[in-house]
Kinemage of the C-alpha trace (Angstrom):
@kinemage 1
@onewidth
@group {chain A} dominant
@subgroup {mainchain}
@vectorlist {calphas} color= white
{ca unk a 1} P 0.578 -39.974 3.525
{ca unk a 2} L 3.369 -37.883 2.148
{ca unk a 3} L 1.022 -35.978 -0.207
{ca unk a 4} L -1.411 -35.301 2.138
{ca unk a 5} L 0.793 -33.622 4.313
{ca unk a 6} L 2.337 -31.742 1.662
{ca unk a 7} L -0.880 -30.445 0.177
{ca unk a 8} L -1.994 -29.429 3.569
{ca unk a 9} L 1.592 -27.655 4.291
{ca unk a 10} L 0.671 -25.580 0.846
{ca unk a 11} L -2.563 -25.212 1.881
{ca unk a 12} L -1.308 -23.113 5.677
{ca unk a 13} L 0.657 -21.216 3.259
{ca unk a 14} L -1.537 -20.203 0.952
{ca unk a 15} L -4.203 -19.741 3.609
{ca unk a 16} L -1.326 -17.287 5.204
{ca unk a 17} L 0.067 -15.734 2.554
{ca unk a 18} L -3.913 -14.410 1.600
{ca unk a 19} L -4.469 -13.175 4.805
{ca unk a 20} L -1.166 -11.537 4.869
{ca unk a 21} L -2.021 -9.574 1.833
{ca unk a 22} L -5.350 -8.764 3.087
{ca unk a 23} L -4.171 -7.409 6.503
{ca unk a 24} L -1.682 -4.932 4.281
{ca unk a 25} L -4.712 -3.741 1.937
{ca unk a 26} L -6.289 -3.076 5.608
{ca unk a 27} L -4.010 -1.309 6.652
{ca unk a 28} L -3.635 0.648 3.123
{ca unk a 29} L -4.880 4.020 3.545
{ca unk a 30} L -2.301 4.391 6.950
{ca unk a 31} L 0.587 3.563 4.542
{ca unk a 32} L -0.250 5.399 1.561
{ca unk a 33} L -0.090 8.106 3.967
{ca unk a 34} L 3.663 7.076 5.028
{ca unk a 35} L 4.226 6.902 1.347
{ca unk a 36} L 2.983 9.995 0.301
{ca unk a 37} L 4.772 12.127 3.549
{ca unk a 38} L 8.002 10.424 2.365
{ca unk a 39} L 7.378 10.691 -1.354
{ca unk a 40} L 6.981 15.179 -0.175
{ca unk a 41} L 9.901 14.580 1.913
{ca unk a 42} L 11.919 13.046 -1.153
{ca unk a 43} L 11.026 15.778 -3.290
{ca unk a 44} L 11.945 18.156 -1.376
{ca unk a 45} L 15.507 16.393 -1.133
{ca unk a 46} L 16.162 15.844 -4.439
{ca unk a 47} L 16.068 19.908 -5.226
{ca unk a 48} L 16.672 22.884 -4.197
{ca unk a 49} L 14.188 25.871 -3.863
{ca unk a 50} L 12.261 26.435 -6.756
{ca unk a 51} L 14.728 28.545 -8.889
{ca unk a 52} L 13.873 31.969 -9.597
{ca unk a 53} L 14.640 32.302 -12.940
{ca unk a 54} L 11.665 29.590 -13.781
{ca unk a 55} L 9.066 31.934 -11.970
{ca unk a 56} L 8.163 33.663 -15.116
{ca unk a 57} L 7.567 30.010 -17.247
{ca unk a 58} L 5.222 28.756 -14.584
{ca unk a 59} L 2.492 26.366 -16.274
{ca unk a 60} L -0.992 25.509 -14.910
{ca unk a 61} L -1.801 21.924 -15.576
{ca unk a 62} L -5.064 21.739 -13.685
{ca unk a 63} L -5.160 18.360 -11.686
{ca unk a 64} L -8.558 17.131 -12.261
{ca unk a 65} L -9.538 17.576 -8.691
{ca unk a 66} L -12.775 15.557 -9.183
{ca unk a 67} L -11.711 12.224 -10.017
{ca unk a 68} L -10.512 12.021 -6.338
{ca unk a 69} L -14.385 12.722 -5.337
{ca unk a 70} L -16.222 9.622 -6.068
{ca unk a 71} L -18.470 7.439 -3.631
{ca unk a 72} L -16.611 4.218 -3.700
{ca unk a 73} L -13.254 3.974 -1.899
{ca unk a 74} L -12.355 1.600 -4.654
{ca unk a 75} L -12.601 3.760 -7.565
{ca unk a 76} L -10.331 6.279 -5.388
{ca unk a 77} L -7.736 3.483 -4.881
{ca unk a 78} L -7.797 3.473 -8.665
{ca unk a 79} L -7.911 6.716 -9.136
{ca unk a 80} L -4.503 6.893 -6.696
{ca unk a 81} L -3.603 3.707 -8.166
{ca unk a 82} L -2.793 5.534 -12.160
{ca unk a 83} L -1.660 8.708 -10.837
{ca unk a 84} L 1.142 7.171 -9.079
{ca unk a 85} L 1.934 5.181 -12.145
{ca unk a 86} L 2.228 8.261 -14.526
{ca unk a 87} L 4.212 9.789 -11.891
{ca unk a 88} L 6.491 7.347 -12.072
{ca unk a 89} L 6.388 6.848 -15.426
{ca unk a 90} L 7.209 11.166 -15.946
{ca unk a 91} L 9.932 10.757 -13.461
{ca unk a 92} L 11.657 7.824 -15.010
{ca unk a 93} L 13.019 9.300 -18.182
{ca unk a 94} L 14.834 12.279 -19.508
{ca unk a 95} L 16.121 13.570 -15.314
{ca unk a 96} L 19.737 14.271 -16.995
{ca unk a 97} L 18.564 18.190 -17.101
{ca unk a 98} L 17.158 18.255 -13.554
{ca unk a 99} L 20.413 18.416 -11.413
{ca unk a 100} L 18.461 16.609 -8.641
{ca unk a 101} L 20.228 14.528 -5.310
{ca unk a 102} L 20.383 11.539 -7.424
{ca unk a 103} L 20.017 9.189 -4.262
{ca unk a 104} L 16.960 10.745 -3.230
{ca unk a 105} L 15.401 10.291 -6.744
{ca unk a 106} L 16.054 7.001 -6.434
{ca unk a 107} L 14.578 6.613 -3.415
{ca unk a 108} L 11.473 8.612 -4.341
{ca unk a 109} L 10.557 6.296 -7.493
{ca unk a 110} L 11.446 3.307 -5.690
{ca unk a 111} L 8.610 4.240 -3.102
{ca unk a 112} L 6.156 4.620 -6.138
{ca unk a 113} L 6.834 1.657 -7.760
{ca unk a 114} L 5.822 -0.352 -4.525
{ca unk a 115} L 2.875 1.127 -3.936
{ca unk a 116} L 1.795 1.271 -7.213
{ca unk a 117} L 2.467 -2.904 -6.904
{ca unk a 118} L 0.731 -2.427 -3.417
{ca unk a 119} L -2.185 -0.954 -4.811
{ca unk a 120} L -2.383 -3.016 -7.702
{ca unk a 121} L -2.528 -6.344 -5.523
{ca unk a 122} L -5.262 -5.068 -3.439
{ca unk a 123} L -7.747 -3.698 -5.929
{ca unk a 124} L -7.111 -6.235 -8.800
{ca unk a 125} L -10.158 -8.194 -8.534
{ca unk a 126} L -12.567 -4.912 -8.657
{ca unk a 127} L -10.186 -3.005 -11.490
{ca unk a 128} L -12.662 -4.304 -14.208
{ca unk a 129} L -15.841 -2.906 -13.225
{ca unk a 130} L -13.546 0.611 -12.123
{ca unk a 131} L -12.174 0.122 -16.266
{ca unk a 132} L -15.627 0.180 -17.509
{ca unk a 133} L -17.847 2.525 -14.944
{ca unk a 134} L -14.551 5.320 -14.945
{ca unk a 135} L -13.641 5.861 -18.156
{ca unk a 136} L -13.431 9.043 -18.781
{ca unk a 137} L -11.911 9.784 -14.954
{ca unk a 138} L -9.177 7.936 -16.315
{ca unk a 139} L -9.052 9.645 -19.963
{ca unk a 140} L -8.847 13.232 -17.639
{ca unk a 141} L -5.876 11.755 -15.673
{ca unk a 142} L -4.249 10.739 -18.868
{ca unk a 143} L -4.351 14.233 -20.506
{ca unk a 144} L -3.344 15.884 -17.549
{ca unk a 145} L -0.265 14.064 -17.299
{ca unk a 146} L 0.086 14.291 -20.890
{ca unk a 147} L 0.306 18.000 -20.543
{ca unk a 148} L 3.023 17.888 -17.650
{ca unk a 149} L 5.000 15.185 -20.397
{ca unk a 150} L 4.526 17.326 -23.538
{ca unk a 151} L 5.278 20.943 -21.208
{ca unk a 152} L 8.059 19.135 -20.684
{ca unk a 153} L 9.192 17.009 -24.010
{ca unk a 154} L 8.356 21.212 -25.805
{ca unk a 155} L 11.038 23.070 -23.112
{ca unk a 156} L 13.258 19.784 -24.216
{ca unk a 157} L 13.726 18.946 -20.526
{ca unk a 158} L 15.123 21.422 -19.056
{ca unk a 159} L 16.458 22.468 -15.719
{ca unk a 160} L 12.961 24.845 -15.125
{ca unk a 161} L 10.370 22.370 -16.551
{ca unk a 162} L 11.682 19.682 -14.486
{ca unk a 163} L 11.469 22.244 -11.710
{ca unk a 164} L 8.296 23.071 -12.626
{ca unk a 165} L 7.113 19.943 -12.747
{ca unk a 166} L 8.204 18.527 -9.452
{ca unk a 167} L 6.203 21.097 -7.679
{ca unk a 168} L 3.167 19.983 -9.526
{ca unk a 169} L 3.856 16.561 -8.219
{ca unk a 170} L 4.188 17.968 -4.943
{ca unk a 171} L 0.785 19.559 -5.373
{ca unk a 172} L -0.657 16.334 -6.482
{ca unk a 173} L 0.698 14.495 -3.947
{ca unk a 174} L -0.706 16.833 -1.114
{ca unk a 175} L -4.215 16.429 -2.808
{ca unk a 176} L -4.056 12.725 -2.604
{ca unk a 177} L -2.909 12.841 0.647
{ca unk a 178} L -5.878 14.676 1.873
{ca unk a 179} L -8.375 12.537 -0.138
{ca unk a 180} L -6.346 9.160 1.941
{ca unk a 181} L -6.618 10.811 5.350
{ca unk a 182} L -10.757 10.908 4.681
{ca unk a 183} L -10.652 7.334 3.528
């Protein structure tokens, strides 16, 4: 009798705990948005205005715009899926040039890492068929990041490419949000 019951006790929480995490990749595209204001909001916080002197090194990295164009709102969830991982990934290492508001750097990667875990929980199942049909989407979101991490790996990290660089993110970050609120 005892087993039965227990079974059926981890069965109601399974049963809830799936239709818990179904209701939040419902409700995705409304907090990505959240994410993404507070994610702008955070880098904004962590720096100043863009410094002057860094106008003249100014880099174009061309965020391949397209990649956020496809027909299937899963391959977009991908899509937004990697380029908050190399985000977080670029803004993980080497920040002791960037004289940023430590606490709101913090706060600005934690917010990526959980929806990059977010996102990863709710498009799991379909990731393989994204791997194989978008490819090369994901090969042009690799070298563009690439270039922001070499840009700034060749200016060894300094104050300006990190400056640089966070107003690229800010630019990415207002494209994705505009591809979410069409979702």
């Amino acid at each position: 009798i005892m087993n039965a019951f227990g079974l059926i006790l981890i069965g109601l929480i399974l049963l809830c705990t799936t239709t818990t995490s179904s209701l939040q990749c419902n409700h995705l595209p409304l907090q990505q948005r959240k994410v993404i204001e507070n994610s702008l909001r955070l880098l904004d916080k962590m720096g100043k205005n863009f410094p002057q002197q860094c106008l003249r090194e100014k880099m174009s990295f061309r965020f391949p715009e397209q990649i956020l164009k496809p027909r299937h709102k899963e391959t977009v969830k991908m899509a937004i899926e990697e380029i908050f991982q190399h985000i977080f990934y670029i803004f993980s290492k080497n920040l002791t040039l960037a004289a940023w508001d430590g606490t709101a750097l913090e706060q600005f990667q934690n917010g990526l890492y959980q929806q990059v875990e977010q996102l990863e929980a709710c498009v799991i199942k379909k990731k393989t068929h994204y791997f194989r049909s978008k490819e090369v989407n994901r090969l042009k979101l690799k070298k563009y990041f690439q270039k922001i991490d070499c840009f700034l790996k060749d200016k060894q990290h300094n104050l300006c490419s990190w400056e640089i660089s966070r107003a690229e993110m800010r630019r990415c970050l207002q494209l994705i949000d505009k591809v979410i609120r069409r979702l």
